[in-house]
PAFI-546844 format. One record per residue: y, z negated, x negated of N, C-alpha, C in turn; residue in one letter. Coordinates in steps of 0.02 Angstrom, whole numbers, padded with zeros to 5 digits, always signed. Last residue first. Example, Ala and Ser with C-alpha at 12.3 -4.5 7.8 and 13.67 -1.06 7.14 Angstrom:
BEGIN
-00112-00354-00642-00053-00357-00684+00002-00394-00645s -00284-00390-00660-00225-00390-00615-00165-00390-00660a 
***
This chain:
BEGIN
+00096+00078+00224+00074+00135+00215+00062+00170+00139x +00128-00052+00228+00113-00051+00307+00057+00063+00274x +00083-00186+00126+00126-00107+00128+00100-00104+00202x +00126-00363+00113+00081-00296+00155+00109-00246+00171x +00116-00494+00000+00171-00439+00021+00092-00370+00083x +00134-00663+00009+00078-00605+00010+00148-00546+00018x +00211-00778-00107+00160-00770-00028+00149-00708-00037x +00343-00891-00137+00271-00870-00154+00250-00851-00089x +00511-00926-00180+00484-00904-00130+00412-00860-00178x +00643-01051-00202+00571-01005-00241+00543-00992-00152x +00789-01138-00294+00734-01109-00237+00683-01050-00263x +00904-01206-00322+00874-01176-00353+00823-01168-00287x +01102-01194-00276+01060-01243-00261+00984-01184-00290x +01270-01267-00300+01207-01195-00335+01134-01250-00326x +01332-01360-00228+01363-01282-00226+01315-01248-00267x +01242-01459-00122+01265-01415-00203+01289-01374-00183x +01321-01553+00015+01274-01517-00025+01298-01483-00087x +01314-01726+00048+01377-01687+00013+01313-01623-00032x +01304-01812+00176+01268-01766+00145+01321-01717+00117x +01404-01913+00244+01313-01915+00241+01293-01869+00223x +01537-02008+00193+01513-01949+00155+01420-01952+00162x +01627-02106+00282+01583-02103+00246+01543-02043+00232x +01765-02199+00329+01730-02126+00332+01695-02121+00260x +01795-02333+00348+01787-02294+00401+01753-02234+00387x +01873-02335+00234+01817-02365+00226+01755-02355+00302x +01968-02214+00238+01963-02248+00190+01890-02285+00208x +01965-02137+00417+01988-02142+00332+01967-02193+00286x +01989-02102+00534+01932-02088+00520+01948-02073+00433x +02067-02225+00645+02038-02141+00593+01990-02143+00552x +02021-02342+00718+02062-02281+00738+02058-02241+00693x +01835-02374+00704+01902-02382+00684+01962-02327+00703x +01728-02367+00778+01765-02446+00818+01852-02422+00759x +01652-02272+00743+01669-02254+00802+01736-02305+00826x +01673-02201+00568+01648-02252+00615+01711-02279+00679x +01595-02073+00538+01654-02113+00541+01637-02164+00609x +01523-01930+00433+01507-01982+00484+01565-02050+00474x +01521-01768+00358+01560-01843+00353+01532-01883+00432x +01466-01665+00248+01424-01676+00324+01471-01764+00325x +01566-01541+00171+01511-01616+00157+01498-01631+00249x +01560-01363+00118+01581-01426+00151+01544-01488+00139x +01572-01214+00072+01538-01291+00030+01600-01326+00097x +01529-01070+00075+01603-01109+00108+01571-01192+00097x +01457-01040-00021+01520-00997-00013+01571-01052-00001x +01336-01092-00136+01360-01096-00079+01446-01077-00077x +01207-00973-00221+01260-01010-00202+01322-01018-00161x +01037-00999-00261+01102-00981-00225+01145-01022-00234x +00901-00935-00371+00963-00984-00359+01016-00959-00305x +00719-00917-00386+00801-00911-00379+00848-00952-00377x +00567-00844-00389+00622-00907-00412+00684-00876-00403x +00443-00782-00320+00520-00772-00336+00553-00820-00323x +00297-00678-00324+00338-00752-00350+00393-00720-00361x +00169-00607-00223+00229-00626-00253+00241-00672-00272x +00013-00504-00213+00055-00572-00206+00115-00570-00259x -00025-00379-00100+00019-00398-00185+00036-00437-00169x -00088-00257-00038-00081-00288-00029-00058-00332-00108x -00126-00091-00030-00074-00117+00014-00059-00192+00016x -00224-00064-00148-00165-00030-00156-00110-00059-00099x -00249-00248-00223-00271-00214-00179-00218-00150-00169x -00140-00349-00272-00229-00353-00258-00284-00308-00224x -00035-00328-00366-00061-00282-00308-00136-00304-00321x +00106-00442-00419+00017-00426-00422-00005-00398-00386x +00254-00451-00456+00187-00439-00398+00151-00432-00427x +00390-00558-00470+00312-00514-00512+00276-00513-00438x +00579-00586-00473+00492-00579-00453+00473-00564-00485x +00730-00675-00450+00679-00642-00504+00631-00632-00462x +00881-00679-00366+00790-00695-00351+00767-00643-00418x +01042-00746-00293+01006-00686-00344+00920-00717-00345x +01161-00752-00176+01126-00769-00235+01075-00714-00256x +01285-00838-00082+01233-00774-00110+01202-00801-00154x +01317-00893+00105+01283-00917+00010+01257-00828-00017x +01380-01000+00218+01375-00939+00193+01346-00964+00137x +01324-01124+00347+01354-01110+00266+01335-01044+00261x +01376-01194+00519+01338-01117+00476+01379-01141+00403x +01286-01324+00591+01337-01306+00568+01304-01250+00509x +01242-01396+00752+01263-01354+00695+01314-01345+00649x +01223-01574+00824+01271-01494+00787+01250-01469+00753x +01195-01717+00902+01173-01673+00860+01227-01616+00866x +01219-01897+00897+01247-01850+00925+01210-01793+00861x +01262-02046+00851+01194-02002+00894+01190-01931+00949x +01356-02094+00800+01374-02086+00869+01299-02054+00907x +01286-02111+00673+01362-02151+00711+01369-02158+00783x +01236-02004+00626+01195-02073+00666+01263-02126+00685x +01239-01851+00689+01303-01901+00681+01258-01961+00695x +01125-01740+00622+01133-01803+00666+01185-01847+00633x +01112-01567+00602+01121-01613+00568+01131-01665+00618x +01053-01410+00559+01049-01435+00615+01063-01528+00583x +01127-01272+00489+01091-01318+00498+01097-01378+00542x +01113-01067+00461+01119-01131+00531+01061-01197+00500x +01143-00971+00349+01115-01027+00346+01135-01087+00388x +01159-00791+00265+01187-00852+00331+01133-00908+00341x +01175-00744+00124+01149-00744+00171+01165-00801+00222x +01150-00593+00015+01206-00646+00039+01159-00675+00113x +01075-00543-00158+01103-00528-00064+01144-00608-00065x +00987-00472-00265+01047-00497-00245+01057-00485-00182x +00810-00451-00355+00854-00438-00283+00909-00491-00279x +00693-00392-00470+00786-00417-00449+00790-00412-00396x +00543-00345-00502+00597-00338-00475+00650-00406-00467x +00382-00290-00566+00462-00332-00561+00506-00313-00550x +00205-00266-00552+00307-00256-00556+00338-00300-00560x +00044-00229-00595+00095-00273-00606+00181-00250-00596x -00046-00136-00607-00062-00179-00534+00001-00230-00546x -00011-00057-00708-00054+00004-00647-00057-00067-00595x +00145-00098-00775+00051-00068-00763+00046-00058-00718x +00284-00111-00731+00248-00119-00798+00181-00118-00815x +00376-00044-00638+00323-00038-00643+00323-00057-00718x +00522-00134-00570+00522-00064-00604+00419-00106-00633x +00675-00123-00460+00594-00137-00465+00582-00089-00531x +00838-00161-00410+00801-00125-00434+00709-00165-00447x +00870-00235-00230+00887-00229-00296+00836-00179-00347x +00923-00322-00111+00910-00280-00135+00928-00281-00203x +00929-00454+00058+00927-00425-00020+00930-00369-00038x +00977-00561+00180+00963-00475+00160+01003-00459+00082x +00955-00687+00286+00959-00639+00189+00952-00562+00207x +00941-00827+00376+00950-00749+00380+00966-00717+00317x +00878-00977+00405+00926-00929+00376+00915-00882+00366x +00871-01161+00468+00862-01092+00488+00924-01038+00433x +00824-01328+00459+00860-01260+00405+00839-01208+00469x +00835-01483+00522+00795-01413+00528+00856-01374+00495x +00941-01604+00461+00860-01604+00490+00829-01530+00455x +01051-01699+00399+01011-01636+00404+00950-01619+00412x +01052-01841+00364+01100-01827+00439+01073-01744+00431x +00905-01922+00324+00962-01897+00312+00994-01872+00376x +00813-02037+00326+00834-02036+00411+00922-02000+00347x +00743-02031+00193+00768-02094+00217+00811-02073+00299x +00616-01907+00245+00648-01963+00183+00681-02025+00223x +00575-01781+00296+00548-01831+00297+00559-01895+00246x +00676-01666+00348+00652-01691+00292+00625-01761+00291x +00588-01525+00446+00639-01582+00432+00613-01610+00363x +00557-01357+00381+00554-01417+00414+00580-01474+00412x +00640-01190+00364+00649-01268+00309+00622-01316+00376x +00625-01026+00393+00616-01085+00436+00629-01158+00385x +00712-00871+00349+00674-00933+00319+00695-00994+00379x +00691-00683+00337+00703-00774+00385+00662-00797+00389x +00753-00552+00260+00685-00627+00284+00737-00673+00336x +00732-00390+00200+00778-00444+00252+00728-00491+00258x +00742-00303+00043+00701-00356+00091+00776-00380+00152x +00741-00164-00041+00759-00173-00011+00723-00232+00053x +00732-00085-00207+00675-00121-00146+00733-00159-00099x +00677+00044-00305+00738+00005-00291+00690-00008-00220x +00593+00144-00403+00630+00106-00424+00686+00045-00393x +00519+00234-00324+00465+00190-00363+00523+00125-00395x +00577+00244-00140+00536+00270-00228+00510+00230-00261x +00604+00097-00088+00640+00158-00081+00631+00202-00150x +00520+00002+00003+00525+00021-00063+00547+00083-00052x +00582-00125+00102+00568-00039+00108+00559-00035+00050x +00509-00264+00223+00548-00243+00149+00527-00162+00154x +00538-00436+00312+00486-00335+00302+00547-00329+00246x +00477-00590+00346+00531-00526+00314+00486-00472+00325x +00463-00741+00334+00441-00690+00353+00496-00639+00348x +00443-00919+00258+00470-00851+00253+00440-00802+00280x +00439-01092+00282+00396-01041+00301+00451-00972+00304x +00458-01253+00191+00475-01197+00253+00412-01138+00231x +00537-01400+00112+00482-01357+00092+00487-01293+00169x +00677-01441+00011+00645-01436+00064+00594-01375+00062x +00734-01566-00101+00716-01497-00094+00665-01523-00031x +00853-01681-00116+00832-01614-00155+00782-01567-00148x +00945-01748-00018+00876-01692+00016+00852-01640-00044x +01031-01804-00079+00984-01844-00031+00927-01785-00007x +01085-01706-00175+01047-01781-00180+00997-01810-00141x +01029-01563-00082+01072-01599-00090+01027-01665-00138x +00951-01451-00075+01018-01451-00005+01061-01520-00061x +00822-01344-00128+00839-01404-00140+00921-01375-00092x +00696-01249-00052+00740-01250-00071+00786-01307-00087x +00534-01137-00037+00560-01186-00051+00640-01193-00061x +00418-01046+00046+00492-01056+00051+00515-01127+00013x +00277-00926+00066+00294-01034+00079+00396-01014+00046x +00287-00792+00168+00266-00850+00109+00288-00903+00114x +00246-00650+00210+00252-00707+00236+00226-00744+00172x +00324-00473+00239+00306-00526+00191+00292-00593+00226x +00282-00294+00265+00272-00357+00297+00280-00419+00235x +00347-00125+00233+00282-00174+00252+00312-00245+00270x +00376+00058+00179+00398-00021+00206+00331-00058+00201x +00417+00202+00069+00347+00145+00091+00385+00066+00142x +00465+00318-00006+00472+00267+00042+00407+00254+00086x +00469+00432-00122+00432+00420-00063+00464+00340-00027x +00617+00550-00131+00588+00512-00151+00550+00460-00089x +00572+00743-00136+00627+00675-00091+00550+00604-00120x +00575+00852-00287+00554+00805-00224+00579+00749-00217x +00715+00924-00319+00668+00870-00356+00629+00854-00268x +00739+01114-00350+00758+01024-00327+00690+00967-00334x +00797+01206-00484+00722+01184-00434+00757+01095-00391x +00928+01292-00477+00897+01222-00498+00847+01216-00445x +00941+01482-00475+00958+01401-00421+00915+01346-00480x +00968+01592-00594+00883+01530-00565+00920+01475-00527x +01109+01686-00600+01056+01624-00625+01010+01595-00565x +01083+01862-00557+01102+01799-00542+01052+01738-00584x +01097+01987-00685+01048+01962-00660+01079+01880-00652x +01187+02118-00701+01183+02059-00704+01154+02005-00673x +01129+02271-00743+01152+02233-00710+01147+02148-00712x +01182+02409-00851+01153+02334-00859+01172+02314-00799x +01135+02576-00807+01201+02524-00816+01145+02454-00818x +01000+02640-00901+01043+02630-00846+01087+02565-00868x +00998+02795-01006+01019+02720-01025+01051+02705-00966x +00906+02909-00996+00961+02878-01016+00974+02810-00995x +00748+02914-01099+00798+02927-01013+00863+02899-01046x +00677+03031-01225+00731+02962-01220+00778+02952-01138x +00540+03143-01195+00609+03116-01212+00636+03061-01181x +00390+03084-01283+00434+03088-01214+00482+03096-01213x +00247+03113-01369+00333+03104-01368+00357+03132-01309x +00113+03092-01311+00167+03143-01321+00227+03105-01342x +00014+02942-01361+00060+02970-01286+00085+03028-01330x -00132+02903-01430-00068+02904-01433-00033+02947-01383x -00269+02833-01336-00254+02886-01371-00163+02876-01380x -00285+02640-01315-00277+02704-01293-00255+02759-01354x -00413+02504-01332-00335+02555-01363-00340+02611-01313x -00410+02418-01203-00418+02451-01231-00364+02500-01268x -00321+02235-01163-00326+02329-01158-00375+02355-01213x -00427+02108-01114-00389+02112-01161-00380+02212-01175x -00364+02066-00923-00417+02066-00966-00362+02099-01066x -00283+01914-00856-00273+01991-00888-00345+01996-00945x -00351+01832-00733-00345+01821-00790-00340+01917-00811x -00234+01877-00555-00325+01859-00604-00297+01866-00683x -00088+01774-00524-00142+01849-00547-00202+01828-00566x -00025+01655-00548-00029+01689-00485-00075+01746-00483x -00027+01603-00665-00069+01565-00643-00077+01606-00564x +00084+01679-00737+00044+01670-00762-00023+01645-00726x +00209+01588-00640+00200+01668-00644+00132+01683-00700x +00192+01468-00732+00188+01472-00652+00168+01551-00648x +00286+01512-00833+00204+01465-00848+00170+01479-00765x +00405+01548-00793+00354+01589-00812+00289+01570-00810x +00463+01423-00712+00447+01491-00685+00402+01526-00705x +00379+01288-00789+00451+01327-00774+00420+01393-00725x +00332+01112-00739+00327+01192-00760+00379+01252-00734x +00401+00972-00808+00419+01020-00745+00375+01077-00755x +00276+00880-00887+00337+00901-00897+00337+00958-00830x +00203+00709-00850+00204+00781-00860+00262+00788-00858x +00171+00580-00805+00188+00596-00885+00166+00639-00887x +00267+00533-00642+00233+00564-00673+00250+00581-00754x +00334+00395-00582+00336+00460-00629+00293+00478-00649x +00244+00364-00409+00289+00350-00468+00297+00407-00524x +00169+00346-00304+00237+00380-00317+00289+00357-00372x +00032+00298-00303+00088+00248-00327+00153+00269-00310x -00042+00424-00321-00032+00367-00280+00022+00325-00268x +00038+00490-00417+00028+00512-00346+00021+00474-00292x -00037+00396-00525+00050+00406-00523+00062+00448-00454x -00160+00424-00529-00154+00369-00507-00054+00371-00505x -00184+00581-00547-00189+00543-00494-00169+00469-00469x -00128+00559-00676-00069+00580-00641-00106+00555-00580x -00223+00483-00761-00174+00467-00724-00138+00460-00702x -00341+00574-00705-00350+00511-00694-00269+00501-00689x -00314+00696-00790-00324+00695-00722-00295+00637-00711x -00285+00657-00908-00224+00655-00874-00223+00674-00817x -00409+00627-00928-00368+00550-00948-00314+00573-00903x -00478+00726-00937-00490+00683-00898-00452+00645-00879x -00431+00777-01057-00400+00811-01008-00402+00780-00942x -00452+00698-01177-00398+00698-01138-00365+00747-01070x -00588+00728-01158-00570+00668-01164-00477+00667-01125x -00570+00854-01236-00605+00834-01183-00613+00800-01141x -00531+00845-01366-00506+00895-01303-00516+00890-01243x -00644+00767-01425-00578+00716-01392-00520+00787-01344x -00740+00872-01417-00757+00779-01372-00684+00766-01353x -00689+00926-01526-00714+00970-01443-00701+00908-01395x -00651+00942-01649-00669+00885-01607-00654+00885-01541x -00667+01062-01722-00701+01014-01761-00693+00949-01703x -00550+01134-01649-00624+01153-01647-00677+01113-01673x -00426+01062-01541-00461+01046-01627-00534+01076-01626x -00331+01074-01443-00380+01109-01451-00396+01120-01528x -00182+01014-01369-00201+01037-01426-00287+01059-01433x -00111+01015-01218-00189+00986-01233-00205+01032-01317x -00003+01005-01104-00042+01034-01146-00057+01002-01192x +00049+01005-00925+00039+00955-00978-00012+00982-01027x +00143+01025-00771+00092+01044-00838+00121+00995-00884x +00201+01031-00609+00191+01004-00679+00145+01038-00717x +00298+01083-00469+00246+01108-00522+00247+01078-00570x +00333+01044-00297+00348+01021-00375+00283+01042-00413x +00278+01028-00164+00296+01079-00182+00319+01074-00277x +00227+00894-00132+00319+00891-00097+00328+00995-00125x +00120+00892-00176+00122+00920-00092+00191+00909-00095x +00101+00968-00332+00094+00908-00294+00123+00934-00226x +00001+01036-00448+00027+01060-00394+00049+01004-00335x -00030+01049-00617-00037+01014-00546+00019+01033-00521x -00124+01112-00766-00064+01105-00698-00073+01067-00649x -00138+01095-00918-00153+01063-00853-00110+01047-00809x -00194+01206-01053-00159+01176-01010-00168+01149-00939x -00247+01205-01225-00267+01218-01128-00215+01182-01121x -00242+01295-01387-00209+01239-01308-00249+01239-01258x -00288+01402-01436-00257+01347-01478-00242+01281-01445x -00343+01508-01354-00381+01469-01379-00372+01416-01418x -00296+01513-01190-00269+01503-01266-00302+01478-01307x -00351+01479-01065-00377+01579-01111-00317+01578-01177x -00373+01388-00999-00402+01384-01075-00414+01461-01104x -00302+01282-00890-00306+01358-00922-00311+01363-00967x -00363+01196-00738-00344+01190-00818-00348+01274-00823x -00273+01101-00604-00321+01135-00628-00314+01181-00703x -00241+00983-00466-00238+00989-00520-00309+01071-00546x -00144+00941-00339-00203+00995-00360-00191+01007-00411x -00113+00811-00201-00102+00863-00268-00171+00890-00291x -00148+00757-00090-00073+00739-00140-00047+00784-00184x -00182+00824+00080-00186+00821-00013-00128+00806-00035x -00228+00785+00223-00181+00775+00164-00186+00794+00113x -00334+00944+00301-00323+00869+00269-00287+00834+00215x -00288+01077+00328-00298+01011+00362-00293+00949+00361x -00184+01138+00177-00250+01126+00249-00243+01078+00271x -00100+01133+00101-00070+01155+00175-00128+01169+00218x -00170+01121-00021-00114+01081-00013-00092+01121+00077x -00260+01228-00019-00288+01160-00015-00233+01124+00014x -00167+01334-00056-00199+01348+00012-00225+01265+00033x -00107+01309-00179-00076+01303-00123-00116+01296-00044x -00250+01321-00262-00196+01265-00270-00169+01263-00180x -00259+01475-00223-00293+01426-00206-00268+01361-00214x -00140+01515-00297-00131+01528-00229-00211+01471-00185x -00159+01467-00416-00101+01443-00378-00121+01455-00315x -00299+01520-00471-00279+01470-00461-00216+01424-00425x -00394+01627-00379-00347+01619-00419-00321+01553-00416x -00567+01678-00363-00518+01650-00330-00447+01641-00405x -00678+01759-00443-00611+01798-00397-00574+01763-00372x -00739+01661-00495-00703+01705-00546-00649+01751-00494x -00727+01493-00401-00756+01561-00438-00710+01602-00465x -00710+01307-00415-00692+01388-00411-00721+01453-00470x -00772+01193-00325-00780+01232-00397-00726+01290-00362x -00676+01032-00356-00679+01071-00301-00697+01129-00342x -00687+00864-00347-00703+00921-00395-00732+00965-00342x -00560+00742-00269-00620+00821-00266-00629+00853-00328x -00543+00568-00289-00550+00660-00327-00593+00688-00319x -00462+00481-00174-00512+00515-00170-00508+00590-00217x -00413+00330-00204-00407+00366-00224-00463+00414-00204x -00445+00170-00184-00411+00218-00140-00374+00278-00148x -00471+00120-00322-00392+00109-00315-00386+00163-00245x -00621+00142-00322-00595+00065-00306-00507+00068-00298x -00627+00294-00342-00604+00253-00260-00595+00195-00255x -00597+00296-00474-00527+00300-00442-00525+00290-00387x -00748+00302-00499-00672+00254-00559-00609+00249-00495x -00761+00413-00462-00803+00352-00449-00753+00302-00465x -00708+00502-00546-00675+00511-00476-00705+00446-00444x -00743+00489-00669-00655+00476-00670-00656+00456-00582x -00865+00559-00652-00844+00481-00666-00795+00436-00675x -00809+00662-00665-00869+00633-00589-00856+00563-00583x -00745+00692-00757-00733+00715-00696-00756+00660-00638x -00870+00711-00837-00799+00658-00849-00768+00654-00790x -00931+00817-00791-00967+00764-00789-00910+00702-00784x -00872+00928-00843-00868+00924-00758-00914+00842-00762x -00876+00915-00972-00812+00870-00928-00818+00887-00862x -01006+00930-00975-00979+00885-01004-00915+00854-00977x -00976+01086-00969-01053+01017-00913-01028+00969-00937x -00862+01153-00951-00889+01132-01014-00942+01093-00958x -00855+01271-00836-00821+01237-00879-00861+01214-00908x -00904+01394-00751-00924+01404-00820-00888+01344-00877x -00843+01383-00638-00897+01383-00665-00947+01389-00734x -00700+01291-00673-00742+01358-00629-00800+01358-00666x -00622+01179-00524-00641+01198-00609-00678+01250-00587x -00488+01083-00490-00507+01131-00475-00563+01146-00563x -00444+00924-00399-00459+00949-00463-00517+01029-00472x -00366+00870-00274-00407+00898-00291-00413+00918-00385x -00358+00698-00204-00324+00732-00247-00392+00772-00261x -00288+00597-00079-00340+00645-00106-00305+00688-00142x -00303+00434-00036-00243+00479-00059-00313+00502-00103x -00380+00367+00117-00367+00368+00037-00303+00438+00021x -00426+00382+00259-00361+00337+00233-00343+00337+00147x -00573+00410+00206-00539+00431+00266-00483+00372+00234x -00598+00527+00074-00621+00468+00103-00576+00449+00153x -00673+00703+00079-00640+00637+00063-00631+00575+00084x -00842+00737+00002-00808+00739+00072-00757+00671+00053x -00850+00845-00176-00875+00785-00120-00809+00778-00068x -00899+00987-00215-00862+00967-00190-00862+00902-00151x -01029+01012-00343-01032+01000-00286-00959+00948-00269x -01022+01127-00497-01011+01042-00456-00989+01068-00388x -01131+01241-00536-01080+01243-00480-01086+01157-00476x -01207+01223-00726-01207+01234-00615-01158+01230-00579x -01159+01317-00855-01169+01256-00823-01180+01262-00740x -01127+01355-01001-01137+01390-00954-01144+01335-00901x -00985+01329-01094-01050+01337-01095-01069+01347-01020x -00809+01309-01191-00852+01359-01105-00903+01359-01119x -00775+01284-01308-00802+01232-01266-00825+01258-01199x 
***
């Protein structure tokens, strides 16, 4: 599949995108420097920028790899192929935490196209797993595969004339060669940002559900676990003159996330959270607070409309710790018992709620 072909032209990256190089040499197939082109067009609607960067016969591939990754301008990673097997190629990448992958590519002489095909495919979408910081569907490259990619390509020897017989050296002592430290894993990425959404929550019979306003920031801590704090505003309730007006409440969640396509997640979050409400003795016309504790639990889905922006849904349920009733008594009787005391808002102990609205990565 090597035919002869022109130098691809390196394009300039795009300012705020995640850049990824892809290395090829001159002589790759015209065909997939073409796939290439069109993978990389494909990948700026996701804020993705792929260099097809050429390389010549004296540059090497790691140490060029590396040099890209510690220039000037961010790179995520550096991908580039090795086809002096004629049964396989292989496709390395080089990502900026320092971590080596590959991924090999069977080589059917009767169907060149689909060799071809997939080499694109795993440009495309390890770049898009760089972005994202998520797992990559490559395997570690080990030491040797690596050691292979540091030298110019070995040419194939000439025979040589047969040597003299040499005599036999003697035999040095074995030494014991220390084990390979464990490669460490790159530190996992972390991302924060911004939430504001509508807030719903049911309090009681008399107030089954109140409508409000949610603001929070949240951390995605890697690709698998998310971390939110909010505070939720509830406006009065506009019904029969209940004794609970204004909600105010404080949360702090967390819980696992986990990627099911390229624009769709889900996540769990459990937390506990404090809840000042503001209530009227119409007895006496008199206002108070009063704090309920509550935990509870929240399903979601995002939708990423965009790589920094994703609408949410999250239904839930809480429930209430320290459950009290809101009692009003009447002022003309000496206690405050039997027909004298009257029960103005007896809330649930599991009350259902939902939170919809925008999410904004900050990075």
């Amino acid at each position: 599949m090597v035919v002869a072909s022109p130098e691809p032209e390196a394009s300039d990256p795009v300012v705020d995108a995640t850049v990824v190089y892809v290395l090829v040499r001159t002589e790759e197939d015209p065909a997939l420097i073409e796939a290439l082109g069109a993978a990389a067009a494909q990948l700026r609607g996701e804020d993705i920028e792929l260099v097809v960067r050429p390389q010549t016969a004296d540059e090497v591939s790691g140490p060029l790899a590396r040099q890209l990754l510690e220039g000037d301008a961010p790179v995520r990673g550096v991908f580039w192929f090795d086809a002096r097997d004629p049964a396989e190629i292989r496709v390395f990448l080089l990502a900026s935490e320092g971590a080596a992958f590959v991924r090999r590519v069977p080589v059917d002489p009767s169907s060149e196209e689909a060799s071809r095909e997939a080499l694109w495919i795993i440009v495309k979408a390890g770049s898009l797993a760089l972005a994202a910081g998520t797992e990559l569907a490559m395997e570690e490259a080990s030491t040797a595969e690596l050691a292979t990619q540091e030298g110019p390509e070995p040419a194939e020897p000439e025979p040589a004339a047969e040597p003299e017989p040499a005599p036999e050296p003697e035999p040095e002592p074995e030494v014991e060669t220390p084990p390979e430290p464990p490669r460490s894993q790159p530190p996992p990425r972390v991302r924060g940002g911004l939430s504001l959404a509508y807030r719903g929550e049911g309090l009681a019979a008399a107030v089954p559900w109140q409508s409000g306003v949610s603001i929070g920031g949240f951390l995605e801590l890697g690709a698998r676990w998310r971390l939110t704090a909010d505070y939720d505003l509830m406006i009065p309730w506009f019904g029969d003159d209940p004794a609970v007006t204004w909600r105010q409440a404080g949360q702090l969640r967390a819980g696992p996330q986990w990627r099911v396509g390229s624009r769709v997640s889900l996540h769990a979050l459990g937390g506990v959270a404090a809840e000042g409400l503001r209530w009227i003795d119409r007895t006496t016309s008199t206002t108070g607070w009063r704090v309920m504790a509550s935990a509870g639990i929240d399903g979601g889905v995002a939708l990423d409309v965009s790589p920094r922006v994703a609408v949410v849904l999250e239904p839930g349920v809480g429930v209430v710790l320290n459950r009290f009733a809101f009692i009003e008594c009447d002022e003309a009787a000496p206690t405050c018992e039997g027909s004298a005391r009257r029960v103005a808002l007896d809330p649930w102990r599991v009350r259902p709620r939902v939170r919809a609205g925008l999410l904004f990565r900050l990075r």
